[in-house]
N, C-alpha and C positions, 0 to 999 in steps of 0.2 A: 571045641571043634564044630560043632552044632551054629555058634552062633555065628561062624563065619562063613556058611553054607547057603549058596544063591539061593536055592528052594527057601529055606527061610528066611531072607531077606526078603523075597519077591512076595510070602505067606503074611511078613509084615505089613508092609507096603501097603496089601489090598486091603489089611485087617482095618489098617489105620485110615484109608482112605474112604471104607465103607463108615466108618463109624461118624466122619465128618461130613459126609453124605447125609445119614441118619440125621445128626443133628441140624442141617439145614434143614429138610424136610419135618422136620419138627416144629421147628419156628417159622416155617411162610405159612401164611395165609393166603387167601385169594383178593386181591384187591375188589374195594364195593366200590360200584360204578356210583359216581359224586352226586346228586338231586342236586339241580338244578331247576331254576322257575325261567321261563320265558314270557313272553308280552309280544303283543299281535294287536295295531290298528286294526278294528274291523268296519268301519264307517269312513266318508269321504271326509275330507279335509273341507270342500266348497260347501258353502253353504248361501244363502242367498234372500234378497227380497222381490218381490214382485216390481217389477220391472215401471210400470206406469204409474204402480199405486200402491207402494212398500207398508200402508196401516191395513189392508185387505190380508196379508200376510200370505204363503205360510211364514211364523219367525221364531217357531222350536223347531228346534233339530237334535237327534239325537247324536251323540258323539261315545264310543265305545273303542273294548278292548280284550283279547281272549288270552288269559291267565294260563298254561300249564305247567303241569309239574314232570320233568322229564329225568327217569334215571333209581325215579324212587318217589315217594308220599310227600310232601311240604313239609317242612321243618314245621308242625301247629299252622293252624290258621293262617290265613293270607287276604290282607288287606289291601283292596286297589285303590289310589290314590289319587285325585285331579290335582292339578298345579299351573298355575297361570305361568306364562312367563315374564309379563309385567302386568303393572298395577291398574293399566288403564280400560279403563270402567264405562267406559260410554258408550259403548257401539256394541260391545259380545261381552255377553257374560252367562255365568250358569242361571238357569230358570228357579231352581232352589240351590238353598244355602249348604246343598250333600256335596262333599266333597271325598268323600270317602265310601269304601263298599267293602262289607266282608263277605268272602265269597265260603269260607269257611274252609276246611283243612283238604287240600286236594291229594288224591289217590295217584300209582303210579301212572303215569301217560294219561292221569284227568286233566280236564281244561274245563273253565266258568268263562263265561261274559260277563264284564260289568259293565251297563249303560248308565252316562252321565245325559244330563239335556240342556243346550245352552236356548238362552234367547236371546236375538239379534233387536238392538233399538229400532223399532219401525218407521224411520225417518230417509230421506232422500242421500243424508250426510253421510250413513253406513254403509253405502256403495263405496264398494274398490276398499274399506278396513279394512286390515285382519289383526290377529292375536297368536301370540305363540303360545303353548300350553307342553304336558307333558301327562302322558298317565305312567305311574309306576307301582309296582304289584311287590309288596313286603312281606314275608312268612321270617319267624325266631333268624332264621340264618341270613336272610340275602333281603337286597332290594335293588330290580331290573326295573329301568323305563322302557317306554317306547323310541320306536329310531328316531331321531334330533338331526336336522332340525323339524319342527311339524309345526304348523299354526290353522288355525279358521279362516278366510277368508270369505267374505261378503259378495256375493256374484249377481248382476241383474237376471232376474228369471224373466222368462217372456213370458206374458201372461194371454196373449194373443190364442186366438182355437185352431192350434197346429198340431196338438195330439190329441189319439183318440185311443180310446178301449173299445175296439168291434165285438169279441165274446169275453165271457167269464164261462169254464165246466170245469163241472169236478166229479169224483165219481171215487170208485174203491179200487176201481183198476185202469190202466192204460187207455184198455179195449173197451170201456166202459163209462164215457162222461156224457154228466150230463148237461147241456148251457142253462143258462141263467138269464133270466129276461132281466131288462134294466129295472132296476128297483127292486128286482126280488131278492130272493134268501137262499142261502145256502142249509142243510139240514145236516149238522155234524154231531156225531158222540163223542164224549170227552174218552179218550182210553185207543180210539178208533185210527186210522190212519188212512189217506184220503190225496188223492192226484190235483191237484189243481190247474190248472191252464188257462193264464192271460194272452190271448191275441189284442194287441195295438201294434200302433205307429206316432211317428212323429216325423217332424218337420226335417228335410233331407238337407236345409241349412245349418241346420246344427243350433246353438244357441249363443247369443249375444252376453 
């Protein structure tokens, strides 16, 4: 009689439905948000000779890139990587044979920079080159490049006296610098933190 009585069909029902309840809530977890590494150029792409007289230089340039770890810590250490993207050798190439940087095991939402430094042949010919290259940052899980395409490019610098630096101040606060005569020194403590303020100008033609 019992067992064919809506109260206890409806007392099953719930009995049954709570218990499949239960056991899902048993077995989910919260899903862990995936670590990921990113890569970030942080230096120009141009680079260049002295326009009239490419052996005066400058013809190192630094060329870089900023490593994070987003979501969680680096899967171990994380190595950043130079990579040409062809073999030709005459005009840009790295200044030492480092091709590679450990930045060492990054933290959640930490980021490193690794600076590479090429130098540019100081000849007249290395006008208008360039080179495709590629930095990419490797930890145990992944390995991300930078955006593609990217290359160096060789640009005439003018070397003519169309900029200038009017002051150099620095100081501990805003409200408080002090300028700099040409040729003098700055007085800084290593630990200390400190305002700097460059006033120039340059040439309102822009560059060639």
């Amino acid at each position: 009689m019992w067992q064919n009585h809506p109260f206890l069909k409806l007392l099953t029902s719930v009995i049954l439905l709570a218990l499949v309840l239960g056991g899902l809530l048993n077995t989910y977890s919260p899903a862990q948000a995936a670590t990921t590494l990113t890569i970030t150029p942080i230096t120009w792409n141009i680079i260049g000779l002295d326009s009239n007289n490419p052996a005066t230089g400058p013809r190192f340039f630094p060329v870089a890139a900023r490593v994070c770890s987003i979501g969680g810590p680096s899967d171990g250490p994380v190595t950043v990587n130079f990579v040409w993207g062809d073999a030709n050798t005459t005009y840009i190439n790295l200044r030492t044979p480092i091709t590679s940087i450990n930045v060492g095991t990054l933290a959640t939402g930490g980021c490193a920079d690794a600076y590479f430094e090429v130098a540019v042949n100081p000849v007249m010919a290395a006008f208008d080159q360039s080179r495709p290259y590629t930095i990419t940052a490797t930890d145990a899980d992944e390995t991300v490049p930078t955006p593609q395409p990217r290359e160096l490019y060789v640009e005439h610098l003018i070397s003519q006296n169309r900029n200038a630096t009017t002051n150099i101040r620095y100081g501990t606060t805003l409200a408080n610098l002090t300028s700099v005569a040409a040729g003098g020194a700055m007085n800084l403590v290593v630990g200390g933190n400190y305002y700097i303020e460059l006033t120039g100008g340059t040439a309102t033609q822009g560059y060639e």
